[in-house]
N, CA, C and O atoms as CSV, one atom per row, in Angstrom:
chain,resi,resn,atom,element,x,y,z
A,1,UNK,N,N,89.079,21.474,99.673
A,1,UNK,CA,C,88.307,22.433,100.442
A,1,UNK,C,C,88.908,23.827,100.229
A,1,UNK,O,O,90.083,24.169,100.364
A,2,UNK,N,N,87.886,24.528,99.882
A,2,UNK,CA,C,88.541,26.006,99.723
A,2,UNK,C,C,88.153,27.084,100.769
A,2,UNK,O,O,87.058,27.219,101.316
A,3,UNK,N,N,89.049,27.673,100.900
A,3,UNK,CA,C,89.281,28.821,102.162
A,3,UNK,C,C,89.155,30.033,101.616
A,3,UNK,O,O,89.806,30.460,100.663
A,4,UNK,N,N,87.962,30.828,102.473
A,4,UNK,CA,C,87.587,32.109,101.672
A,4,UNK,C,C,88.174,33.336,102.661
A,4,UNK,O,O,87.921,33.643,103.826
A,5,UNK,N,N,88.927,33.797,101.814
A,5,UNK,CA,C,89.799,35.226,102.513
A,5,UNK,C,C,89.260,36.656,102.634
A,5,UNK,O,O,88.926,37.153,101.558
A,6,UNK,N,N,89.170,37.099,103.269
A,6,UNK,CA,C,88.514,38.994,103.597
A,6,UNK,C,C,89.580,39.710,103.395
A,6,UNK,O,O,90.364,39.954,104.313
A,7,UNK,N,N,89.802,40.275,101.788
A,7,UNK,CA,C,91.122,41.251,101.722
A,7,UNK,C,C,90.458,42.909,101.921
A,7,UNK,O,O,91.223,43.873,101.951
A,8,UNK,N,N,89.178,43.045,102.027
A,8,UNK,CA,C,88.666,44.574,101.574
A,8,UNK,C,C,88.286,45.329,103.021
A,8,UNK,O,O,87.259,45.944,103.309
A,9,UNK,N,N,89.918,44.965,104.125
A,9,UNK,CA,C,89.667,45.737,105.223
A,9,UNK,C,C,89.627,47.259,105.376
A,9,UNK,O,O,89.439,47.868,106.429
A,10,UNK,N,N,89.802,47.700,104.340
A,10,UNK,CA,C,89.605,49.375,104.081
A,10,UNK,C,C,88.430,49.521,103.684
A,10,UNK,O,O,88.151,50.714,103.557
A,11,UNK,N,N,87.254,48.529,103.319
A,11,UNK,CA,C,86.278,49.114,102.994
A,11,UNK,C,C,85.236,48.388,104.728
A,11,UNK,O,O,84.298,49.130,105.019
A,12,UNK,N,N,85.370,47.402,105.488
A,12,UNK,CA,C,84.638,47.248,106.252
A,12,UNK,C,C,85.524,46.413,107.520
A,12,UNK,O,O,86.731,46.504,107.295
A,13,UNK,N,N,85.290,45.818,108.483
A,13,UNK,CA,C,85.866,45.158,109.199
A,13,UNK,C,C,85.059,44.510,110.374
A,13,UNK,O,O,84.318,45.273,110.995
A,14,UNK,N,N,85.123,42.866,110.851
A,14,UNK,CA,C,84.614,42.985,111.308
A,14,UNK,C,C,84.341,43.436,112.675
A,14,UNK,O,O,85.372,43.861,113.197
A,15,UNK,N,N,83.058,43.507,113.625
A,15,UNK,CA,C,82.893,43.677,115.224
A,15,UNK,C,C,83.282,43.077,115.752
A,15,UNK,O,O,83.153,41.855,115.679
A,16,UNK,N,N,84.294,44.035,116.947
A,16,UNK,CA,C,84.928,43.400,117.787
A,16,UNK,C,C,84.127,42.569,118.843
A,16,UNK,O,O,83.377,43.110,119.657
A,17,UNK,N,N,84.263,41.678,118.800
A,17,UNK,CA,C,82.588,40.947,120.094
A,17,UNK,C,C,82.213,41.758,121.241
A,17,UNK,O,O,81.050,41.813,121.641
A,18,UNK,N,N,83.310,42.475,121.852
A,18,UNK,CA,C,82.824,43.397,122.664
A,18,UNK,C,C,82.243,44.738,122.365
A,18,UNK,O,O,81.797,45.333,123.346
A,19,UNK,N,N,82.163,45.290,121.293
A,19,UNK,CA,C,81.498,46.442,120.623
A,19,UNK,C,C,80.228,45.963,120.413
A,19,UNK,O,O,79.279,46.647,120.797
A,20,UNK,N,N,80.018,44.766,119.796
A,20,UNK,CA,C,78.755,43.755,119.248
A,20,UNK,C,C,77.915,43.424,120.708
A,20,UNK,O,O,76.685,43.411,120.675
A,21,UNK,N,N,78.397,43.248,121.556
A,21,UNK,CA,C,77.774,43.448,122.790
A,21,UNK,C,C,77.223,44.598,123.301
A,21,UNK,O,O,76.011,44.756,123.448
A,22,UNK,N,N,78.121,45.460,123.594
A,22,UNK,CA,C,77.838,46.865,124.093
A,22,UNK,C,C,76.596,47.369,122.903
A,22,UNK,O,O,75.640,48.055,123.265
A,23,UNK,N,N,76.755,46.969,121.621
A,23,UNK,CA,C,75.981,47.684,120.979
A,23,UNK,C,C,74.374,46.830,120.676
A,23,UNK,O,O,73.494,47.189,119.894
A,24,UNK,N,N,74.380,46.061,121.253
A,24,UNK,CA,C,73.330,44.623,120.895
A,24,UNK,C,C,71.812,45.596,121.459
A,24,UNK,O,O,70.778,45.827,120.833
A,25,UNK,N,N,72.075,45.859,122.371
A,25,UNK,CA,C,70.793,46.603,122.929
A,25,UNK,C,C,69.903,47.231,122.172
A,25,UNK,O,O,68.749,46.862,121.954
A,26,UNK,N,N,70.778,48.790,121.512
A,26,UNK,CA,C,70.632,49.526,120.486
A,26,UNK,C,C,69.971,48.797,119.232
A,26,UNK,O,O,69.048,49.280,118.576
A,27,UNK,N,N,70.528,47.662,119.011
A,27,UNK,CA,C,69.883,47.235,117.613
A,27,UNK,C,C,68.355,46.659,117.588
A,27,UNK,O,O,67.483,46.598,116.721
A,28,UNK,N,N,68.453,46.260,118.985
A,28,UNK,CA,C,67.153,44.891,119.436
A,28,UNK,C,C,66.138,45.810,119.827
A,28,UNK,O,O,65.189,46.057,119.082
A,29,UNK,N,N,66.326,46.518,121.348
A,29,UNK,CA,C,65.798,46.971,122.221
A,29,UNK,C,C,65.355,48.625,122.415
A,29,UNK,O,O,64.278,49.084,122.796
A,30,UNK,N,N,66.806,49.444,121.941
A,30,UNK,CA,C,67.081,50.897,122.512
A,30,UNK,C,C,67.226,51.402,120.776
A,30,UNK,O,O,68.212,52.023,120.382
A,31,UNK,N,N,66.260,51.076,120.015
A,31,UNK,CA,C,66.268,51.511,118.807
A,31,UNK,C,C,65.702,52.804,118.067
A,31,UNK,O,O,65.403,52.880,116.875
A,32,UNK,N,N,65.635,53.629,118.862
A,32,UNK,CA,C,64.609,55.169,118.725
A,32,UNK,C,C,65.509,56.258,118.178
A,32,UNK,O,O,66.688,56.434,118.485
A,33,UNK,N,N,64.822,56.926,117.368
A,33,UNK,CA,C,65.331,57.750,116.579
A,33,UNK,C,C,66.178,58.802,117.849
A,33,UNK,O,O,65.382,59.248,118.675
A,34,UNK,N,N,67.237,59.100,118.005
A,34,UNK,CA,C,67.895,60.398,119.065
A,34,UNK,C,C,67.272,61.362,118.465
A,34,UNK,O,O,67.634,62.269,119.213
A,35,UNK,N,N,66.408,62.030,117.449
A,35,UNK,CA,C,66.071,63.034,117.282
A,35,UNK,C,C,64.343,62.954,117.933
A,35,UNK,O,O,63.843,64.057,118.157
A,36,UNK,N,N,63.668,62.002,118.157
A,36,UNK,CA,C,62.327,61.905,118.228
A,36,UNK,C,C,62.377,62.419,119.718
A,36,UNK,O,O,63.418,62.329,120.370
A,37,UNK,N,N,61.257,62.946,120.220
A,37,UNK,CA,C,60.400,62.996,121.402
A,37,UNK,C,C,59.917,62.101,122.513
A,37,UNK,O,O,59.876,62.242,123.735
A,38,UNK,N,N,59.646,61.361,121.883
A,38,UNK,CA,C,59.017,60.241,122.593
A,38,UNK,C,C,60.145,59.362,123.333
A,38,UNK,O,O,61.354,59.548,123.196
A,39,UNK,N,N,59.443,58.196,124.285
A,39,UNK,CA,C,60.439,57.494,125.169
A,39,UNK,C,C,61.617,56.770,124.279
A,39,UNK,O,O,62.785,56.876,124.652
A,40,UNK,N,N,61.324,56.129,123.246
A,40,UNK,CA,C,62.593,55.554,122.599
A,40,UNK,C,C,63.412,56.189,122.280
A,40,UNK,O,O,64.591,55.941,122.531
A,41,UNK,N,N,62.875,57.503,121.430
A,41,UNK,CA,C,64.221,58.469,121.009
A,41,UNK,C,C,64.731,58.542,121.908
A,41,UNK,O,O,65.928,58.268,121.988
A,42,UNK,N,N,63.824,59.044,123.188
A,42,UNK,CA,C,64.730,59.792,124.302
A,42,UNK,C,C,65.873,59.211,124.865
A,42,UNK,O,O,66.935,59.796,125.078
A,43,UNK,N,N,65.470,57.391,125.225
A,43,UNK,CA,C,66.671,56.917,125.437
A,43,UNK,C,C,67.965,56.291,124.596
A,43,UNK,O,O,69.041,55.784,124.915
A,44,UNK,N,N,67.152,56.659,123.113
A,44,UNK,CA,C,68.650,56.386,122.100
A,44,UNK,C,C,69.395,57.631,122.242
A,44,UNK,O,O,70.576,57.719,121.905
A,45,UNK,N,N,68.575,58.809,122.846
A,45,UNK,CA,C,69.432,59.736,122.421
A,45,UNK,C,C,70.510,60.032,123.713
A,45,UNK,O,O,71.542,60.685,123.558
A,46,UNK,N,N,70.050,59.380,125.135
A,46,UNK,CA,C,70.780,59.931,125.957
A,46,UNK,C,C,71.974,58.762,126.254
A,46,UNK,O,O,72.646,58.944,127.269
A,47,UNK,N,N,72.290,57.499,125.371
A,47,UNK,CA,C,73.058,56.465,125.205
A,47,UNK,C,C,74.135,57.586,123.959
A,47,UNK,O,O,75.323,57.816,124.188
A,48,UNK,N,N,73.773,57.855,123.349
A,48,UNK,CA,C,74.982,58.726,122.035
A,48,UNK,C,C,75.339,59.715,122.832
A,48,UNK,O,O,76.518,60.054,122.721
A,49,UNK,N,N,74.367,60.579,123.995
A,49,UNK,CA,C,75.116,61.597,124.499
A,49,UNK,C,C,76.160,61.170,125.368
A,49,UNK,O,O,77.102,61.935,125.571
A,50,UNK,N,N,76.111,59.863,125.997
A,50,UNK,CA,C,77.127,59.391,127.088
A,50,UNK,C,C,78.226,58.857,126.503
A,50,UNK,O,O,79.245,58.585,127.137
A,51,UNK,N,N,78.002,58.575,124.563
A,51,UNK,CA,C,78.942,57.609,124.316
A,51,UNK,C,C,79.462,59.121,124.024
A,51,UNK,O,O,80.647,59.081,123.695
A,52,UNK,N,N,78.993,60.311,124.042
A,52,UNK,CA,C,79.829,61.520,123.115
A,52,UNK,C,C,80.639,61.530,123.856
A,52,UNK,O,O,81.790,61.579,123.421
A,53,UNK,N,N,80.358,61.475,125.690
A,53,UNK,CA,C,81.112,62.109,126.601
A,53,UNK,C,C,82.238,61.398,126.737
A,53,UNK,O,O,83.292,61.927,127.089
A,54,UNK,N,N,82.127,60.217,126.489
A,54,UNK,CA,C,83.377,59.063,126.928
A,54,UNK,C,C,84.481,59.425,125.849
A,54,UNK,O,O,85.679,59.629,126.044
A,55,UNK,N,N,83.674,59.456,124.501
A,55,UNK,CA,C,84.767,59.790,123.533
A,55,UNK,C,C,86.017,60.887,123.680
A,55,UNK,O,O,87.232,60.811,123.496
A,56,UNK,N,N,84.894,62.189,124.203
A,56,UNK,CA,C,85.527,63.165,124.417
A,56,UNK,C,C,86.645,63.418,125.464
A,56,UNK,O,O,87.672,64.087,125.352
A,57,UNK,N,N,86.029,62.498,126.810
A,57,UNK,CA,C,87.137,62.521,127.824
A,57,UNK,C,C,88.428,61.427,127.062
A,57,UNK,O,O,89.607,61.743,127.223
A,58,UNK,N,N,88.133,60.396,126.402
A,58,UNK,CA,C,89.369,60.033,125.999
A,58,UNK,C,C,90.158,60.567,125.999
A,58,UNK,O,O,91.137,60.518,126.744
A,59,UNK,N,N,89.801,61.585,124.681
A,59,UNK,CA,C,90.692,62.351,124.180
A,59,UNK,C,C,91.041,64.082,124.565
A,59,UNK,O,O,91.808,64.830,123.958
A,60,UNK,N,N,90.382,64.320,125.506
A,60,UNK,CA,C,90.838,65.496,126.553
A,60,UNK,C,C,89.972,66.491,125.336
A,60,UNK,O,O,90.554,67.518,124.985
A,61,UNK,N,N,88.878,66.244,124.837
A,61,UNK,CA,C,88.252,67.173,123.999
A,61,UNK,C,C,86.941,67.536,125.029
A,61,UNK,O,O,86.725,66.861,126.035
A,62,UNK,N,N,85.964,68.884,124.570
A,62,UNK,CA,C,84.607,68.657,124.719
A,62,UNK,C,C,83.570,67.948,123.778
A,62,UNK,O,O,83.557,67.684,122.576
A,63,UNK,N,N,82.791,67.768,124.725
A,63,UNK,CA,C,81.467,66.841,124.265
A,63,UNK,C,C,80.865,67.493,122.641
A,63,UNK,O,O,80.642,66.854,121.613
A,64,UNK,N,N,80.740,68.790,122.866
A,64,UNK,CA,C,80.565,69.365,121.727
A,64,UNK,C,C,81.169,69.409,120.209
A,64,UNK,O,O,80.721,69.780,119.124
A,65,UNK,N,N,82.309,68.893,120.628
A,65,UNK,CA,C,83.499,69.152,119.314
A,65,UNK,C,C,83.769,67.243,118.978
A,65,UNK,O,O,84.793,66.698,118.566
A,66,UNK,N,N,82.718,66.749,119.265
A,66,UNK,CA,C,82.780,64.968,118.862
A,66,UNK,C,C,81.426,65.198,118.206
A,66,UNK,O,O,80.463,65.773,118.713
A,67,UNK,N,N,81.503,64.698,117.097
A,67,UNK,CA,C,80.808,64.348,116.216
A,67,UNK,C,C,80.836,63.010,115.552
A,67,UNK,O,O,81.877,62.445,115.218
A,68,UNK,N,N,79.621,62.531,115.379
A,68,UNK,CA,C,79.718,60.941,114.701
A,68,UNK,C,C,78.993,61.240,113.422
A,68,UNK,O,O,77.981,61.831,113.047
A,69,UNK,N,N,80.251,60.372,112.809
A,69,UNK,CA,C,79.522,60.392,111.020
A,69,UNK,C,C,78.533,58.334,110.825
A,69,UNK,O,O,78.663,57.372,111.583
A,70,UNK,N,N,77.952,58.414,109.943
A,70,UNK,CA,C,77.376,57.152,109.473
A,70,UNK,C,C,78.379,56.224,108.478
A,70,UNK,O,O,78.338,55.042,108.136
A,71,UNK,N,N,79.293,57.335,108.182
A,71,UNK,CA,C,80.237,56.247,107.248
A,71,UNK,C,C,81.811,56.913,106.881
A,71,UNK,O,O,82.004,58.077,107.232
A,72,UNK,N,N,82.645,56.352,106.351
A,72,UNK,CA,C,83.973,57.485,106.194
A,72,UNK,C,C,84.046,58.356,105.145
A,72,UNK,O,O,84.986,59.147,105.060
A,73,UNK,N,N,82.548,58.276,103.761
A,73,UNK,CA,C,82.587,59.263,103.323
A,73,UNK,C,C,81.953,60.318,103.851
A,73,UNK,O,O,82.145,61.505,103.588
A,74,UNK,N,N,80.926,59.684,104.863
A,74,UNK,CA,C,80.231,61.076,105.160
A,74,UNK,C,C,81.411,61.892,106.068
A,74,UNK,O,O,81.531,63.096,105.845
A,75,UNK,N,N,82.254,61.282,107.051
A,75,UNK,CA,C,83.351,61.749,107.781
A,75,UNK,C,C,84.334,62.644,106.427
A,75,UNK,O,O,84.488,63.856,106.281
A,76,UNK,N,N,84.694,61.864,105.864
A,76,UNK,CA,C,85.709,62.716,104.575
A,76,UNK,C,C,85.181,63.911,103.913
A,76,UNK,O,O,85.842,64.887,103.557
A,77,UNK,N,N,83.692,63.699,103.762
A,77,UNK,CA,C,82.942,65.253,103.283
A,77,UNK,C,C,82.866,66.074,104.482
A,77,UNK,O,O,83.121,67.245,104.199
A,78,UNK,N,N,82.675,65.943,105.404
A,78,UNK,CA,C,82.392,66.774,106.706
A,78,UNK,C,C,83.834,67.020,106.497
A,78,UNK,O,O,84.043,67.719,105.506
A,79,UNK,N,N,85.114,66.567,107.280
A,79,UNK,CA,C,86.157,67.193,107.237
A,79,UNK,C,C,86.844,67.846,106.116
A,79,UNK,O,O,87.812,68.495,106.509
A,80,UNK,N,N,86.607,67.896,104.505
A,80,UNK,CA,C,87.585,68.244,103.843
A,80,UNK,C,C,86.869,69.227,103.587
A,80,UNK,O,O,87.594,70.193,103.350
A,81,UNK,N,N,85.742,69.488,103.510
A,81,UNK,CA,C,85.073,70.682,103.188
A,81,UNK,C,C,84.611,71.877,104.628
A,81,UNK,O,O,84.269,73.058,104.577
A,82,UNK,N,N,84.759,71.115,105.600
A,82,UNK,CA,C,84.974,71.900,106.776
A,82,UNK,C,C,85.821,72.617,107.030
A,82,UNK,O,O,85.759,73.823,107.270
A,83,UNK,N,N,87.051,71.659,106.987
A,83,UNK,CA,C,88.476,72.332,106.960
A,83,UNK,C,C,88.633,73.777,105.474
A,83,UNK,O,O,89.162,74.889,105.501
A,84,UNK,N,N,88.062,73.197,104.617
A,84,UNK,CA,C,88.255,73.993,103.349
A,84,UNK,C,C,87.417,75.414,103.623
A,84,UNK,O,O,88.073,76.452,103.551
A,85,UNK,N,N,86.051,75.496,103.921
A,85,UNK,CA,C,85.469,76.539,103.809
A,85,UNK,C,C,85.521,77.556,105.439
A,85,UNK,O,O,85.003,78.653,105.649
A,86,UNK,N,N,86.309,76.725,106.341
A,86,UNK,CA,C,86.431,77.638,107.450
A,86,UNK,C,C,87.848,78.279,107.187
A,86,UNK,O,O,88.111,79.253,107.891
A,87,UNK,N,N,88.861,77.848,106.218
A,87,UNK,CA,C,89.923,78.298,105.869
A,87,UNK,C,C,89.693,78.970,104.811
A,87,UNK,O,O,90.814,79.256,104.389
A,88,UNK,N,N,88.807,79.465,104.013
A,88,UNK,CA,C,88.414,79.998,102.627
A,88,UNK,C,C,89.747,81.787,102.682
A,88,UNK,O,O,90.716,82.208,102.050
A,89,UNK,N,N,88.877,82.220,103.865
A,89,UNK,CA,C,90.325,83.577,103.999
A,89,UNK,C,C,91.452,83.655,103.583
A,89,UNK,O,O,91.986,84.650,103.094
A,90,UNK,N,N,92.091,82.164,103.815
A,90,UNK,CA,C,93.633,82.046,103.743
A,90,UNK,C,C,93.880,81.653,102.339
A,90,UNK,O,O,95.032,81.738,101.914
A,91,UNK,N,N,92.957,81.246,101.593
A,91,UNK,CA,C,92.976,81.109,100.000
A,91,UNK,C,C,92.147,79.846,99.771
A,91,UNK,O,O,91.661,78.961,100.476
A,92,UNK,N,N,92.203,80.168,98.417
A,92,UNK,CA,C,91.285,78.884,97.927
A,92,UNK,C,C,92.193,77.809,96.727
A,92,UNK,O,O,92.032,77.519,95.541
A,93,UNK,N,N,93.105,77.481,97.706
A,93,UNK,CA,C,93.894,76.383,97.038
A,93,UNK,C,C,93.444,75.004,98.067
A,93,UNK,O,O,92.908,75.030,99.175
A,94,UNK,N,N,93.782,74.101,97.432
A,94,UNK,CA,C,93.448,72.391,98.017
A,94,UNK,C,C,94.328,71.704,97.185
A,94,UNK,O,O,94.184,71.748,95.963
A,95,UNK,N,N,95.218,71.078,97.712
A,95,UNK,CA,C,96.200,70.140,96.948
A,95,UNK,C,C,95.384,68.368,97.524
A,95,UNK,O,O,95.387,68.055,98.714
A,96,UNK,N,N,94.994,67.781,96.826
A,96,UNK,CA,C,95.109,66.075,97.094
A,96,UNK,C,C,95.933,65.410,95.654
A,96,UNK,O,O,96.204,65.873,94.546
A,97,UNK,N,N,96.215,63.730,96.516
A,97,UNK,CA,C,96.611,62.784,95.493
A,97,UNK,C,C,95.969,62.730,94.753
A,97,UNK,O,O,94.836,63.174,94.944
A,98,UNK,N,N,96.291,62.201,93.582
A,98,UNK,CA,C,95.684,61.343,92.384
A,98,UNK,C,C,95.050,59.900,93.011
A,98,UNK,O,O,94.258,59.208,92.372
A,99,UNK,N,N,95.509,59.581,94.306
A,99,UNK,CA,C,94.874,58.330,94.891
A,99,UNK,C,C,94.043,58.212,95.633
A,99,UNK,O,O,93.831,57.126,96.172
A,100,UNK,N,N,93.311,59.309,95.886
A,100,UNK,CA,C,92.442,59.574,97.347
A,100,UNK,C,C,91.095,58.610,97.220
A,100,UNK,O,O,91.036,58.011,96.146
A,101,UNK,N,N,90.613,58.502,97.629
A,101,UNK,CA,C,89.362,57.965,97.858
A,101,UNK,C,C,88.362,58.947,96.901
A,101,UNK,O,O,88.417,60.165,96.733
A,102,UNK,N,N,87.747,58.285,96.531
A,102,UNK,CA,C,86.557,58.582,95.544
A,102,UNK,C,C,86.030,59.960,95.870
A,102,UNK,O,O,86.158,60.968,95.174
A,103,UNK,N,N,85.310,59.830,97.237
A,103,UNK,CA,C,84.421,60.770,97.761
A,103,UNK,C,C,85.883,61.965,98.317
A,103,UNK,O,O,85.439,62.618,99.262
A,104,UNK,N,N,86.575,62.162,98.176
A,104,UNK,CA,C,87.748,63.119,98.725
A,104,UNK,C,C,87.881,63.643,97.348
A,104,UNK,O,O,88.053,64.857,97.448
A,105,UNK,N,N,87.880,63.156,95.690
A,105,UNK,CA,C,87.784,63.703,94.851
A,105,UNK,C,C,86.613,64.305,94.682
A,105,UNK,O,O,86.849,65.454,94.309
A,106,UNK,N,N,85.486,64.121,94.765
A,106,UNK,CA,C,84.339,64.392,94.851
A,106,UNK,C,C,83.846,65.822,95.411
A,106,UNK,O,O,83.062,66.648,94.946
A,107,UNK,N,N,84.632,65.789,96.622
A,107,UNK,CA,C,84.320,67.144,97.301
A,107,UNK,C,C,85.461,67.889,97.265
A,107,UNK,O,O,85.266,68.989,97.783
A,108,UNK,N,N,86.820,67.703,96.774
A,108,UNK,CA,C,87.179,68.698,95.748
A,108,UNK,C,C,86.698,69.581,94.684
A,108,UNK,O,O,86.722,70.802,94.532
A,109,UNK,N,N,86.210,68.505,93.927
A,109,UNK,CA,C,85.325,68.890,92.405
A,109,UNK,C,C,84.106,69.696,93.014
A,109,UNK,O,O,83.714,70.675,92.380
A,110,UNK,N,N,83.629,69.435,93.917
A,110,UNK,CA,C,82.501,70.525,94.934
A,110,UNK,C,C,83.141,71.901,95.137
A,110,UNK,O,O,82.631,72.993,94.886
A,111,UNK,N,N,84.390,71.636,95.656
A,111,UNK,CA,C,84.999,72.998,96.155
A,111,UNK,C,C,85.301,73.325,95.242
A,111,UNK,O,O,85.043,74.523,95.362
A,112,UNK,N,N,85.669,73.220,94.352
A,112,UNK,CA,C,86.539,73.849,93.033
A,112,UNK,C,C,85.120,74.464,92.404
A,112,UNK,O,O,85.315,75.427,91.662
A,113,UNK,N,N,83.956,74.138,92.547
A,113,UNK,CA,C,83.033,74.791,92.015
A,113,UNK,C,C,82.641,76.263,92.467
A,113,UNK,O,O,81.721,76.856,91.904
């Protein structure tokens, strides 16, 4: 009998059962675009605004300054090029590894353009 192993925890992982709960609604039920008008958006959108707020009090931030990405490249392009072009004044140097993640080279090769 062979035993099948999950080594590619940097690329996914699974739900914690209690996230998979909390989030079960959303997938089934509370599925509306947060940008739409209508009753579904409205209440997908005011479930992300409460999850913004919780995030934020975690971490002693405002609601405003939490942002959710769809994946860690879209997070890695938002921050390295955020960080990069609100710092542009202070120069236009960027040092990364030779090991970074794909999309972190990527939006180097962006900035360097």
């Amino acid at each position: 009998m062979t035993k099948e192993i999950y080594f590619d925890y940097a690329s996914t992982t699974p739900v914690d059962p209690r996230v998979s709960r909390a989030m079960l609604p959303y997938f089934n039920e509370k599925f509306g675009n947060t940008m739409s008008l209508h009753y579904f958006g409205q209440q997908a959108k005011q479930a992300l605004e409460e999850s913004r707020e919780k995030v934020a009090a975690l971490i002693k931030a405002k609601p405003a300054e939490i942002i959710f990405t769809a994946s860690a490249t879209e997070s890695n392009n938002l921050a390295l090029k955020g960080v990069a072009l609100a710092n542009r004044r202070k120069g236009r140097h960027l040092v990364i590894s030779s090991i970074e993640h794909p999309c972190i080279a990527a939006s180097a090769e962006w900035l360097e353009k």
